[in-house]
C-alpha positions in Angstrom: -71.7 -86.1 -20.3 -68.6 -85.2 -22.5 -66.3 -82.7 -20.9 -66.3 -79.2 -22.6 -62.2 -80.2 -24.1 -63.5 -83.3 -25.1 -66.6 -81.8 -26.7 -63.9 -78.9 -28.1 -61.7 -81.8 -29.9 -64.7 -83.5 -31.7 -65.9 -80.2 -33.1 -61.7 -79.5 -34.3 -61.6 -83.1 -35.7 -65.3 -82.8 -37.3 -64.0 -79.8 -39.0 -60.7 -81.4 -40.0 -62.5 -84.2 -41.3 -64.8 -81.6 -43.3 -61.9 -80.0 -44.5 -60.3 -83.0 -45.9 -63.2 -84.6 -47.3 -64.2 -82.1 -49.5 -68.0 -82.8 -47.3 -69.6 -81.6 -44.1 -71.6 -85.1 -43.9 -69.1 -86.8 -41.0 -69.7 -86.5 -37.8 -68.1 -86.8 -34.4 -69.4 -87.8 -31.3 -67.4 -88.1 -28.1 -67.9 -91.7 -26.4 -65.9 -91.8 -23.4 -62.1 -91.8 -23.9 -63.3 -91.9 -27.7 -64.1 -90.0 -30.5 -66.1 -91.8 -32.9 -66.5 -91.1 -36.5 -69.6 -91.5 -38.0 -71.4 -91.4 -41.8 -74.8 -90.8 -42.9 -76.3 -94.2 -43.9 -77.7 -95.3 -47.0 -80.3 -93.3 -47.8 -80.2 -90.8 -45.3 -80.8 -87.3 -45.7 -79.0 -84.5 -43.6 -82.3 -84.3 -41.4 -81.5 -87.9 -40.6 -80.1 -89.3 -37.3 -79.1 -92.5 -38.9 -75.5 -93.2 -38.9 -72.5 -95.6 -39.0 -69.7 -95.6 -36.5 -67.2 -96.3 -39.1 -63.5 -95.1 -36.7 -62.6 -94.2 -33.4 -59.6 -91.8 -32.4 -58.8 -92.9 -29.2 -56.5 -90.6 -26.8 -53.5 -92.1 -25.0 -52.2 -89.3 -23.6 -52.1 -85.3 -23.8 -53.0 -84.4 -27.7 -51.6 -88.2 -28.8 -54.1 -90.2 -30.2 -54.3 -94.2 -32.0 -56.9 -95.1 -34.7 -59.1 -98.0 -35.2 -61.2 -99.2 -38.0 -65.0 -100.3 -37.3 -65.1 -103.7 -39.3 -68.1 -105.3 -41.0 -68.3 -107.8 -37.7 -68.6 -105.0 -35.4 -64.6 -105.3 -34.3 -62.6 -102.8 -33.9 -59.1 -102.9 -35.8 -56.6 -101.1 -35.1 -54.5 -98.8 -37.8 -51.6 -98.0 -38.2 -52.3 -94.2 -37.1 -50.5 -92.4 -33.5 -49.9 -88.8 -33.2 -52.1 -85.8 -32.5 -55.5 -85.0 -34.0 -54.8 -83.5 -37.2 -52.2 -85.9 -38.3 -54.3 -88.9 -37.2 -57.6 -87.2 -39.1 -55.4 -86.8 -42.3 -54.2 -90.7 -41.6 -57.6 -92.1 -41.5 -59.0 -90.7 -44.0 -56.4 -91.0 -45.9 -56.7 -95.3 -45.3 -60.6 -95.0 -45.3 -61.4 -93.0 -48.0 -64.1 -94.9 -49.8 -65.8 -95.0 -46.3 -65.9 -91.3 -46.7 -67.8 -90.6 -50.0 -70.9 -89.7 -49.3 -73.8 -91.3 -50.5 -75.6 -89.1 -53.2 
């Protein structure tokens, strides 16, 4: 089970993400070390659990944090993204903004 800080940063990146998206449809769930980003699928509807791991923050140390990409083989890439949450958020979106439109 998440820690209550760790549970605390995926609700601040969540809202950063919400905030620079223009959208409230990405998610966050903490994984470990992790924070993974996640989209609605195709077709889904906001009642729907179903949906895509598309990033991962991942901390290094105290509020520093790297960024990788979720490719279509299931790899993880890495970006070119270190610093603390809100510049990281504003990074990955930034290079993944198709994979943030939601699906209407």
């Amino acid at each position: 089970m998440p820690t209550f800080e760790v549970q605390r940063r995926a609700a601040e990146l969540e809202r950063q993400l919400a905030t620079l998206t223009g959208h409230q449809r990405a998610r966050v769930k903490p994984y470990g070390k992790h924070l993974l980003i996640q989209m609605h699928r195709d077709g889904g509807d906001d009642n729907d659990d179903s949906f895509d791991t598309i990033a991962r923050l991942t901390e290094l140390a105290r509020n520093s944090y790297s960024a990788a990409f979720r490719s279509h083989t299931g790899r993880w890439e890495p970006l070119p993204a270190i610093g603390d949450l809100a510049t990281v958020a504003d990074l990955v979106v930034s290079l993944l903004g198709p994979y943030f439109e939601p699906i209407t």
